[in-house]
C-alpha positions in Angstrom: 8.1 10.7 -47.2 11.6 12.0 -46.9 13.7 10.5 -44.0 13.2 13.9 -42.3 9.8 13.6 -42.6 9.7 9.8 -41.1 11.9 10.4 -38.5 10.0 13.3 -37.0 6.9 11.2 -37.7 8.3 8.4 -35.7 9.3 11.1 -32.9 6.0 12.5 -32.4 4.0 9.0 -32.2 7.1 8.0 -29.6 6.2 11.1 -27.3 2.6 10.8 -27.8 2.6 6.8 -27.1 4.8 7.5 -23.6 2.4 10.0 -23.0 -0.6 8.0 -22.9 1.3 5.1 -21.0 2.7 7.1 -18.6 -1.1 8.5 -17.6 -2.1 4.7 -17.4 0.6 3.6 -15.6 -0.2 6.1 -12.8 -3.3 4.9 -12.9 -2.7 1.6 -12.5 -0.3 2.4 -9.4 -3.0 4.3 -8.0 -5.4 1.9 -8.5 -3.2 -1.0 -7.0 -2.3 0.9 -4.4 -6.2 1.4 -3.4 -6.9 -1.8 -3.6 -3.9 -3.1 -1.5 -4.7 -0.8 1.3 -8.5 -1.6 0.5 -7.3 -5.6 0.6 -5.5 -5.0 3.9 -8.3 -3.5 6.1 -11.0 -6.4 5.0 -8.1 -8.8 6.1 -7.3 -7.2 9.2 -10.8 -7.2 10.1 -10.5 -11.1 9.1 -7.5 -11.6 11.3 -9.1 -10.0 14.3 -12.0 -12.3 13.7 -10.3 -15.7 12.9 -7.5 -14.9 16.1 -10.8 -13.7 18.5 -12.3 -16.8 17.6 -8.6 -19.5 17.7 -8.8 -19.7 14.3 -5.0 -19.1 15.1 -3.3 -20.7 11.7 -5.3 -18.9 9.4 -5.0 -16.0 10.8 -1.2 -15.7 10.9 -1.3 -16.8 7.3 -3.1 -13.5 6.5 -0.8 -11.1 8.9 1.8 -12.5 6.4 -0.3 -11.8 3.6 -0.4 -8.5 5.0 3.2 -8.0 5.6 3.9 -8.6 1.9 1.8 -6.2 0.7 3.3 -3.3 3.0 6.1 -4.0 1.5 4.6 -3.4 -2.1 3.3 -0.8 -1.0 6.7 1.2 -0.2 6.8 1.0 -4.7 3.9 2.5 -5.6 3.9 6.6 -4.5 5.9 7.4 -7.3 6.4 11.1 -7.3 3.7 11.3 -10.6 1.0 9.7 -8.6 0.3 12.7 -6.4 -3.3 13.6 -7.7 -5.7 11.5 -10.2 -7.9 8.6 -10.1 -9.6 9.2 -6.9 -6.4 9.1 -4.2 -6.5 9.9 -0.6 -3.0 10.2 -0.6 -1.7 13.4 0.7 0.9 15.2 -0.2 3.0 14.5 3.2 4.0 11.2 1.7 6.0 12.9 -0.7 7.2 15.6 1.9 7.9 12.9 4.3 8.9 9.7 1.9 11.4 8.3 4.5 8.8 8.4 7.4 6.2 7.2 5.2 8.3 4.4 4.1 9.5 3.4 6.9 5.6 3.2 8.7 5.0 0.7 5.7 8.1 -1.6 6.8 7.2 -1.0 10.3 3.9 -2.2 9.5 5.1 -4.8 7.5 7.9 -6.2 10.8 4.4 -5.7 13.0 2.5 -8.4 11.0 5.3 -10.9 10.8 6.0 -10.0 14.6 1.8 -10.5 15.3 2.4 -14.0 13.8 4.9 -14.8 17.0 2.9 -13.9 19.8 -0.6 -14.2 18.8 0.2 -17.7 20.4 1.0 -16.7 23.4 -1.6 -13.7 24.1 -3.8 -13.5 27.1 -5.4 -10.7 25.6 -6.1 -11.1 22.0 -7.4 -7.1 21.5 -4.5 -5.6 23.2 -2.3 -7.9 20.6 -3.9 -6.7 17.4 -3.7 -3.6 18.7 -0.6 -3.1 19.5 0.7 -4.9 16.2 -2.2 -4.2 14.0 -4.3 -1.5 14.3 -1.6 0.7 15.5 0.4 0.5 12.5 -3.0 1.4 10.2 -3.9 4.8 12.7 -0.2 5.8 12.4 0.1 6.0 8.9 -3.7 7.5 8.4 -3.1 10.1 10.9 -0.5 11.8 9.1 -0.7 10.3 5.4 -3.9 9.8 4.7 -7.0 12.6 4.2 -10.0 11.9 6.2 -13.0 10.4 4.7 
């Protein structure tokens, strides 16, 4: 082959190896993000079970485990992972990236906040309500499509 010839060979299996990653990578994101959310309603329903029952020290290590992954979170709607691969993401996040990102460190302070005064509560519910379940309604009110 002629150098020509080589280098335009070399081009086209460049373009068409990015190609293919970049169409797993945004599955992958999609994917992770799925689970994460996925990860973080099984473990709030953990937490509210664990704290309703003064399992106190587990459950705080779980809001953290929680926080951590809001924060993650914030990195994976990459503006090529709009549709594909089953999402429920709508396309406010994109419209509205600054809200969205900051109800995921919002919801992330809310965890590591929960971890202060689940102590303290009197009322447990109104605790993880306040500090956990509102953060989940106010991001799937607006970000989310129903299901």
């Amino acid at each position: 082959m002629t150098p020509i010839k080589n280098t335009l060979f070399f081009i086209f299996i460049l373009f068409y190896s990015f190609s293919a990653f970049s169409e797993q990578t945004v599955e992958e994101i999609i994917k992770e993000r799925k689970s994460i959310f996925s990860k973080n309603y099984k473990t709030a329903k953990r937490v509210q079970s664990l704290a309703s029952n003064g399992d106190i020290d587990e459950a705080k290590k779980l809001t953290i485990e929680m926080s951590d992954n809001y924060k993650r979170l914030i990195d994976l709607f990459p503006e090529n992972s709009k549709v594909g691969f089953g999402t429920e993401a709508l396309p406010s996040i994109w419209e509205s990236k600054d809200e969205f990102n900051l109800l995921m460190t919002k919801a992330s302070s809310n965890m590591i906040e929960l971890t202060s005064v689940i102590d303290e509560t009197e009322d447990m519910r109104v605790a993880l309500g306040k500090y956990m379940w509102s953060s989940c309604k106010s991001c799937h009110s607006k970000f989310r499509a129903e299901h």
